[in-house]
C-alpha positions in Angstrom: 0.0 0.0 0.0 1.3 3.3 -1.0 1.6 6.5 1.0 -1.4 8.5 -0.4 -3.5 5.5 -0.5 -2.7 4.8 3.6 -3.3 8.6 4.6 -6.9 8.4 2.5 -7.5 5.3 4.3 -6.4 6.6 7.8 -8.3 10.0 6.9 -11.8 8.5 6.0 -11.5 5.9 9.2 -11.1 9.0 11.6 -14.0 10.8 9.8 -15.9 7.3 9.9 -15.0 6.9 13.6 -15.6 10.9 14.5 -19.4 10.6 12.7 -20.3 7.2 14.4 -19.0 7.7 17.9 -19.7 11.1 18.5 -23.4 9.7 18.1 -23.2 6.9 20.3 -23.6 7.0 24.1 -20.2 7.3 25.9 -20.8 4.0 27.6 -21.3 1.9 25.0 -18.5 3.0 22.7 -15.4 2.5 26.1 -17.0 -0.8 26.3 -16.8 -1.5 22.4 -13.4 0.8 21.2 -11.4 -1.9 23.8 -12.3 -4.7 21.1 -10.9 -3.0 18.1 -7.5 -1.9 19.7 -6.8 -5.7 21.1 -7.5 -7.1 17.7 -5.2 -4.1 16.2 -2.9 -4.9 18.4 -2.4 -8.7 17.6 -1.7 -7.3 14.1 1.2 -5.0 15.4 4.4 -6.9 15.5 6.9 -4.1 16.0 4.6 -2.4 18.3 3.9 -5.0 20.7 7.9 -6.1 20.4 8.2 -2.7 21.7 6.0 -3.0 24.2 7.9 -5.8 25.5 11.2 -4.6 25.8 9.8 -1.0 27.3 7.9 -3.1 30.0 11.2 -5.2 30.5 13.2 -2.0 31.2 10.8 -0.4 33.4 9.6 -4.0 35.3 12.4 -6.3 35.5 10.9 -7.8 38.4 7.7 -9.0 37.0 6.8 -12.0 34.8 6.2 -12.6 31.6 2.5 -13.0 32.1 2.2 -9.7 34.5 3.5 -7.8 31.7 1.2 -9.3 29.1 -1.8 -8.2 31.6 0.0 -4.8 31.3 -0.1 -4.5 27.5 -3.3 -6.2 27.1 -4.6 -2.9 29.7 -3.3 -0.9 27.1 -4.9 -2.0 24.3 -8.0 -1.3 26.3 -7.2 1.9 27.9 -6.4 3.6 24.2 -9.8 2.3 22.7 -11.4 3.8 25.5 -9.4 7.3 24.7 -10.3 6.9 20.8 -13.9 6.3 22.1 -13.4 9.4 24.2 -11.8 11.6 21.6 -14.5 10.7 19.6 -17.5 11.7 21.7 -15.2 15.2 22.3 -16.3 15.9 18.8 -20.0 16.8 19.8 -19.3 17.6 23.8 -20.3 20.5 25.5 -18.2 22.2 28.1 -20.5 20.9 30.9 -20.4 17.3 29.9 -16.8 17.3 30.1 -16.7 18.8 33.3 -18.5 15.9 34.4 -16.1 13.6 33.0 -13.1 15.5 35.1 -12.4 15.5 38.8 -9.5 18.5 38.4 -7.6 18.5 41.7 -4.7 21.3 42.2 -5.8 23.3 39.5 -5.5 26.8 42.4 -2.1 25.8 41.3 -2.4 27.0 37.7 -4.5 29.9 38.5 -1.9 31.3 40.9 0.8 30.7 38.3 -1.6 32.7 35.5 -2.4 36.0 38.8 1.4 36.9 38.3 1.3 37.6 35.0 4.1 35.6 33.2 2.5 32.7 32.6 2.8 29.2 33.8 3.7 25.9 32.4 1.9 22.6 32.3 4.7 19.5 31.9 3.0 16.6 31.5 2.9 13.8 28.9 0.9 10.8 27.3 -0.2 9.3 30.2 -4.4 8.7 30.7 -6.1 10.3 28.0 -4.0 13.5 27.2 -6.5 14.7 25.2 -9.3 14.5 27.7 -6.4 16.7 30.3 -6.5 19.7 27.4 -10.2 19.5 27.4 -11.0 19.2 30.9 -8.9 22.2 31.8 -10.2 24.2 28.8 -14.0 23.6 29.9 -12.9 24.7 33.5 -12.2 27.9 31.9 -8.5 27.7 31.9 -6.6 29.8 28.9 -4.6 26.7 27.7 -1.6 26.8 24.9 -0.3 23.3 23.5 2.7 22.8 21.3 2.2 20.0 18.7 3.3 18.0 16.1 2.3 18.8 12.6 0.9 15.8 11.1 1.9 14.3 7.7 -1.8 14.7 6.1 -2.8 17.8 6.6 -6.5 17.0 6.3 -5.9 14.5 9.4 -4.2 18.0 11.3 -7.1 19.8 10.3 -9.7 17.7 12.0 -7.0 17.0 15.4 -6.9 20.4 15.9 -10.0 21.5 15.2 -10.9 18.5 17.9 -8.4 20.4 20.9 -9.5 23.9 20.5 -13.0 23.2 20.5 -13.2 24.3 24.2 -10.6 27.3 23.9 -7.0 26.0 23.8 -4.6 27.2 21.2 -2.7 25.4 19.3 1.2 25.8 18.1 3.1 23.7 15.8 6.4 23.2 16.4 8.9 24.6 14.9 11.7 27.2 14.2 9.2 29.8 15.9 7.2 28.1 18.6 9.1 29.7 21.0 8.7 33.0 20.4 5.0 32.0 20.3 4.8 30.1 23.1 6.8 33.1 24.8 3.7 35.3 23.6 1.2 33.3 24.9 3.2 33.4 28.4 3.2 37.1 28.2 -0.7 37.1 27.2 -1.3 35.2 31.0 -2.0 31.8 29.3 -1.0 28.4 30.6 1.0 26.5 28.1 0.9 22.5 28.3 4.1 20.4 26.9 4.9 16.7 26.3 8.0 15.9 28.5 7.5 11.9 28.5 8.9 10.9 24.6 12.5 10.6 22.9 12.2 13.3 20.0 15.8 13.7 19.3 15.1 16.4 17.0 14.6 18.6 19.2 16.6 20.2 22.6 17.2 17.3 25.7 18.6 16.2 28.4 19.3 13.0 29.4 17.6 12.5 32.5 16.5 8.5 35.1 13.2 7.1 33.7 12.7 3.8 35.2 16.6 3.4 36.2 17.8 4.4 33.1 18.8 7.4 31.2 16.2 8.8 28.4 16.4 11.3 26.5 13.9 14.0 27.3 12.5 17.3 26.4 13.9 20.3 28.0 12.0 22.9 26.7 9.0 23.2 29.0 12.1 24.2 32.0 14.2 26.4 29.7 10.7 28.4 28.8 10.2 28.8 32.6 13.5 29.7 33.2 13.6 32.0 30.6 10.2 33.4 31.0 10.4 33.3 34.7 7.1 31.8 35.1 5.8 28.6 37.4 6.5 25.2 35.8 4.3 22.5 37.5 3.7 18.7 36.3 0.1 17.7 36.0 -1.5 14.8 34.6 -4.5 12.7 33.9 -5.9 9.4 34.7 -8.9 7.4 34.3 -10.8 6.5 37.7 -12.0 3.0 37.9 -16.0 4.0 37.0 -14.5 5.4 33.8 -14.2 9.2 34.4 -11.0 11.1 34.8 -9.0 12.6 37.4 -6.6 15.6 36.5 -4.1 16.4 39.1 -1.4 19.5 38.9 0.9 19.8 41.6 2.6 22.3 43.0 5.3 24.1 41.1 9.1 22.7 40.8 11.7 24.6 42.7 13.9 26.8 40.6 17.4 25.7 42.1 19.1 28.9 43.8 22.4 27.9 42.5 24.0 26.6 39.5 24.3 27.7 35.4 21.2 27.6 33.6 22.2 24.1 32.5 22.0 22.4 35.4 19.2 24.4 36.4 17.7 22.5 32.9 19.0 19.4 34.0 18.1 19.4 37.6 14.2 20.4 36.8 13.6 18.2 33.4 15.1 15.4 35.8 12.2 16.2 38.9 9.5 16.7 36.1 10.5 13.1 34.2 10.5 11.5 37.9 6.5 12.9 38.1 6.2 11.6 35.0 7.6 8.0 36.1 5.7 7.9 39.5 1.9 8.6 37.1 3.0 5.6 35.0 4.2 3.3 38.0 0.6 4.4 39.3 -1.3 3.4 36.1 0.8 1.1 34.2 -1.6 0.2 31.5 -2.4 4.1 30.9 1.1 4.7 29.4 2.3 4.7 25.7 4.4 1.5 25.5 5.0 1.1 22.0 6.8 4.6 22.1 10.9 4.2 21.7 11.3 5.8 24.8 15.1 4.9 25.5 16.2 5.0 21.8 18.8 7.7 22.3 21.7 6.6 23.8 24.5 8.7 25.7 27.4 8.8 23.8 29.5 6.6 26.4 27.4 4.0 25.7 27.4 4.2 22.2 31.2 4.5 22.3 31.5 1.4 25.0 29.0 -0.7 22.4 31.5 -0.2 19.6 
């Protein structure tokens, strides 16, 4: 199958799926989406090889059949978020709200009272859509930096999807700092992924699960540089179904050191909040994600 013909075919399924399930009661489409994504995922070699070695990494000390139970959670967990994303399509504000227990959100509204700003580190854990549209609803002014997709018309219809309750969007890019600076200086809250290796863009190798990763160090060099609050928050499903988001309380800016250990010293306590929410709720993690890809050069070298 060709490239054009896959993005027609992905483009059309996510209209198909948006139509359908934004029709269907919430309930019947969590208890439905978890068939699809454990079928798909008995068709995903390389993914569920990934998922494998990640859970080896991070859980040495369980079996074989503990970690299956893990992956098999989630394969259910993200066909409950695609059912989820899809019903966002015809929400309302208030119907979200009921989906969202926020706890610690006086944290972000005392970041946004002194006027710089404050930054939201969190990552795909729960359903990290459901996180920009539960804090949007609550009336939060919300910025998220993305990821241009490949097909635009898919990018089109995600984004359309997370500002529907008042976030803004930014792509990445050469200038999504200065605009994420902006929206700082506007009093908005700005939410970044810390919890993937993306080595095309600025790092630090910080512990995830015992072992270095190579993580995003943006979200603490725009609070250090924007002097503004940077607090980890995150999202998880409850066990009826709904979600809980939970921000806590800012990280310390060290009082000594250059600013690249001040990088280094907060990406590392923001990838450890990270690593406690997926300890917490295994199965609501991204496991097929390369997170330990990157190496260190040491290693590299010692490999060699």
């Amino acid at each position: 199958m060709d490239r054009r013909t896959r993005d027609n075919l992905a483009y059309f399924i996510l209209r198909g799926i948006l139509a359908v399930g934004s029709r269907l009661p919430l309930g019947l489409t969590r208890r439905l989406a978890p068939i699809l994504t454990r079928f798909a995922l008995r068709l995903m070699k390389r993914e569920r090889g990934r998922m494998r070695e990640n859970l080896e990494i991070a859980f040495p000390e369980l079996d074989r059949r503990e970690r299956d139970r893990i992956m098999r959670g989630c394969a259910d967990h993200l066909g409950r978020v695609l059912a989820e994303i899809a019903w966002l399509w015809r929400a309302q504000p208030e119907e979200v709200q009921q989906q969202c227990e926020i706890e610690g959100i006086e944290h972000i509204w005392k970041a946004l009272e002194g006027g710089k700003g404050g930054i939201l580190a969190t990552g795909h854990l729960g359903n990290w859509e459901m996180l920009n549209a539960g804090l949007g609803a609550a009336g939060v002014p919300i910025t998220i930096a993305v990821r241009e997709l490949d097909d635009s018309r898919v990018d089109e219809v995600i984004n359309t999807l997370r500002t529907r309750f008042g976030s803004e969007v930014i792509l990445r890019g050469t200038s999504a700092g200065r605009q994420l600076l902006k929206a700082l200086g506007d009093g908005r809250g700005v939410g970044l992924l810390i919890d993937q290796d993306i080595p095309s863009i600025p790092g630090v190798f910080v512990p995830f699960f015992n072992r270095l990763a190579w993580t995003p160090s943006g979200a603490t060099t725009l609070a250090l540089r924007a002097r503004c609050p940077i607090m980890p928050g995150f999202i998880h499903r409850k066990p009826d179904g709904t979600h809980k988001i939970k921000v806590y309380p800012p990280i310390e800016v060290p009082g000594e050191g250059s600013l690249k250990e001040k990088v280094y010293t907060m990406t590392a306590e923001a990838a450890a909040a990270a690593e406690w929410q997926v300890r917490a709720w295994p199965e609501q993690w991204v496991w097929m994600h390369r997170r330990w890809r990157t190496r260190p050069e040491d290693e590299q070298e010692s490999e060699d």
